[in-house]
Residue, then its C-alpha position, 0 to 999 in steps of 0.5 A: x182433333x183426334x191423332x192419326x195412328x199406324x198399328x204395327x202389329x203381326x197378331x191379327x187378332x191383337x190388331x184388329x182389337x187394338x183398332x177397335x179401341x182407338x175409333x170407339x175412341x175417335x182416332x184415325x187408324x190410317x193402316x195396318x202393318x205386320x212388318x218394318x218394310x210395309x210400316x216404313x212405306x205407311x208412314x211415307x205415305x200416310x204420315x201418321x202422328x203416332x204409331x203403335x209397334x210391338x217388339x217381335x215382328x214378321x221378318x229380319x227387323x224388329x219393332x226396334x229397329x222401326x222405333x229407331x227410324x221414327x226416332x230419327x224422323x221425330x214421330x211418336x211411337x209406342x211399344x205394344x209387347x208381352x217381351x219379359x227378356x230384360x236385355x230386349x226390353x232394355x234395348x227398347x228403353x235405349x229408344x226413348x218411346x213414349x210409352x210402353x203397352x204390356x199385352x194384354x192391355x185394356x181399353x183404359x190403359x191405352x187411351x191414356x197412354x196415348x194421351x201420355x204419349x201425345x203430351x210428351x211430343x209436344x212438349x218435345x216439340x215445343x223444347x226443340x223450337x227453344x233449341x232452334x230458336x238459340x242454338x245456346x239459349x242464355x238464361x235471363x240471369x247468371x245461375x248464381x249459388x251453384x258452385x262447380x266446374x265438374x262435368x257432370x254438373x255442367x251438362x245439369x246446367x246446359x238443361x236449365x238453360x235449355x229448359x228454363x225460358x219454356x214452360x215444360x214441366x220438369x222432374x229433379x231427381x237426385x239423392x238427399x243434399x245434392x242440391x235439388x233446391x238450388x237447381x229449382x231457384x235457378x230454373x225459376x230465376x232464369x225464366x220469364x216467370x222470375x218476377x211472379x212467386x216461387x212457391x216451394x212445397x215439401x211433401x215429405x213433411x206434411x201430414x196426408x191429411x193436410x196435403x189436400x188443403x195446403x195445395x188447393x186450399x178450403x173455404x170457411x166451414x168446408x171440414x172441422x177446425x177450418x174456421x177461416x178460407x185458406x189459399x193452397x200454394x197453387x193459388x199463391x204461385x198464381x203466374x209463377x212457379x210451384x215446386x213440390x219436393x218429394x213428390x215420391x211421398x204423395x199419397x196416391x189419392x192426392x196423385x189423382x187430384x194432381x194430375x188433374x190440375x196437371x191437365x186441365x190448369x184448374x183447382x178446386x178448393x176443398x168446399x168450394x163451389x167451382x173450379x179455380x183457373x191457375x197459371x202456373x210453371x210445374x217442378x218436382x223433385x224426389x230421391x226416390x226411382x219413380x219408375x221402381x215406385x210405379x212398378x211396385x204401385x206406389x205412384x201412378x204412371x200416368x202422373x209419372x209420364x206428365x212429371x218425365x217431360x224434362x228430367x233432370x238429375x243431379x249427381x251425388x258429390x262422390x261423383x263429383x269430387x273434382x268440386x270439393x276444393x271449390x264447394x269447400x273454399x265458398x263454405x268457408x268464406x260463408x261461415x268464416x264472415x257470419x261468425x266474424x272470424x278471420x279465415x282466409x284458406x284451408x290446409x292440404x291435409x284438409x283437403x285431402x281429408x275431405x276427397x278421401x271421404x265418400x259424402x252420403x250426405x253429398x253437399x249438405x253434408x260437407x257444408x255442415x261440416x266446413x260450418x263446425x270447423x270454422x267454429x272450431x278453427x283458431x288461426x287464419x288457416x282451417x287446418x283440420x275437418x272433423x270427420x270420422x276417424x274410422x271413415x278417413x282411416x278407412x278410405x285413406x289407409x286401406x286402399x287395396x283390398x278393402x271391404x267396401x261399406x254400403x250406403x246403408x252402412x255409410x248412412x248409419x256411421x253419418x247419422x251416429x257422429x251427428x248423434x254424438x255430436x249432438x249428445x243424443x238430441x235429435x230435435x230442436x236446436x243444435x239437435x241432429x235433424x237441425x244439423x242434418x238439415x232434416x224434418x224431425x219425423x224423416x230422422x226418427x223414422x231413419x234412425x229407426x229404420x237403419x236399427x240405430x239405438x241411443x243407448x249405443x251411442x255413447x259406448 
């Protein structure tokens, strides 16, 4: 059954064309209204399921000021508007619409906004009858392997505990090495999917031509080389979980293929005869703004709003430097025992050492670092952290009135002391992107990107 729908709109013309979209459509348009009063006594009366508000109206309040109120009463709303003002736009995002419809709009692009707009509300709903149900929902089991007491990490936590025990799709954005992954397994352990496969899928280092085929799999014969049927991970998470990392790097004609099996919970094997029903919990991850990507048309924004149901993100580790002792100390008991060495404790020069550094490489990069001293370190005690001398000096000896480095330029000093340390070996064992934790092809593409050239190095 079709929604009931209020227009809020002071344009007639825009209005009554917007009406005729949604009943060609079959929706219900319960009224008309051109300002925040008469759409108040609308809703009072008519209790639609969603509205459609644009921003300016006639009279003292706004479309905002509309968006507000039906926040509070839990309806759906959608923002009609052709508003470039960035500080107007951005109090309208402050309301957390459902969606946004920039005039002039066509047909399409409003009917999936509404359905957009729909789907997002009920999972609302459904993430607001978890939280009634337990006011501090407890996960199925303890989120072990992530380490911190910072708070910007336990409001992460809160989210998987809220989010875990539902089957809502989740978003995990964050920069490269804060610990994604470790966020993904726990919302899986923790969910009454725990006992089925949780299947993990990296965008970013699969060839666009094999993507179809890894996800949805392909039948004897279906293409050159398929010389036997292979089951894509939607099929191997069959009651579980799938996890696509990078998802930002899809390219967009599988986009389109995803966000079919987002909707109608059924695959189609490259060559095969019909569809495949699939049951599984939906995660994604990405370093990328989603939103730039869908503005710049790199992503679509209908697959960006089924993914945006629960966000979540995690803070980079300069952000969260209060952990480093403990993300340190767990390292080195990690280490110390896998190369058998008798390591109890790290010295305080240590430490000050590692919360004076700025992390580019967030987690992963401390942990490879408190790795190549344990392997470095003689007594009982780490003593000592092999950092860039400039990067210490730098954050240690000039805290006033210095030249802040960039990311970028963070990035290339990180990338060059792995580089030497390597000796120039960027692949295979002890190379650079094995300690980076990096595929071969994201490092070669950063490092040529980023100008590092390997006769530089050594210099």
């Amino acid at each position: 059954m079709k929604k009931k729908i209020l227009i809020v709109e002071d344009e007639f013309i825009e209005a009554n064309n917007l009406q005729m979209i949604l009943e060609r459509a079959g929706y219900n348009v319960c009224k008309l209204a051109r300002s925040v009063p008469v759409a108040l006594e609308i809703v009072d009366s008519e209790k639609p399921d969603l509205v459609l508000l644009d921003i300016c109206l006639k009279g003292n309040q706004t479309g905002i000021d509309l968006a507000k109120i039906l926040r509070e009463k839990n309806i759906a709303f959608v923002y009609l508007s052709a508003n470039s003002d960035k500080e107007i736009l951005a109090q309208a995002k402050a309301t957390q619409p459902y969606g946004f419809l920039v005039k002039p709009f066509r047909e399409k692009d409003v009917l999936v906004t509404l359905d957009i707009a729909d789907y997002l509300h009920e999972q609302k709903l459904k993430l607001q009858q978890v939280k009634e149900k337990d006011a501090a929902p407890k996960p199925l089991v303890d989120l072990k392997g992530i380490i911190g007491r910072n708070k910007g990490l336990q409001a992460v936590l809160d989210h998987v505990k809220i989010v875990a025990p539902t089957d809502t799709s989740v978003l995990i954005t964050g920069e490269s090495g804060t610990g994604k992954e470790r966020i993904v397994d726990s919302i899986h352990a923790s969910s009454h999917r725990n006992s089925k496969p949780l299947i993990k899928v990296n965008c970013a280092v699969l060839p666009a031509t094999l993507i179809e085929s890894e996800l949805f799999g392909h039948e004897r014969g279906s293409f050159t080389g398929a010389f036997e049927k292979r089951i894509g991970k939607f099929e191997q998470a069959q009651g579980g979980t799938i996890f696509l990392d990078e998802i930002g790097e899809m390219p967009l004609d599988l986009q389109v293929k995803l966000l079919r099996v987002l909707q109608e919970k059924e695959i189609e094997r490259i060559g095969g005869k019909g569809s495949i029903k699939v049951d599984v919990r939906f995660i994604a991850a990405t370093n990328r703004n989603l939103e730039k990507e869908v503005a710049e048309g790199r992503f679509r924004i209908d697959l960006f709003y089924r993914l945006n149901v629960f966000p979540i993100h995690v803070p980079p580790l300069r952000n969260r430097k209060d952990d480093i002792p403990l993300l340190a100390a767990h390292f080195v008991d990690r280490y110390a025992a896998i190369n058998r060495k008798k390591i109890t404790g790290i010295s305080e020069n240590a430490i000050d050492a590692l919360m004076a550094h700025d992390w580019p490489g967030n987690i992963r990069e401390l942990e490879h670092l408190i790795e190549r001293s344990v392997l470095l370190t003689q007594g009982d005690t780490l003593q000592s952290v092999p950092l860039s001398r400039d990067n210490y000096q730098f954050a240690v000896e000039l805290p006033v009135a210095r030249r802040v480095k960039t990311m970028e330029e963070s990035e290339i000093d990180h990338i060059v002391e792995v580089l030497r340390l390597c000796k120039g070996k960027i692949s295979g064992p002890g190379g650079a992107a094995e300690l980076l934790d990096l595929p071969y092809s994201t490092l070669s593409s950063r490092i040529k990107k980023l100008g590092i050239k390997k006769e530089s190095l050594f210099k």
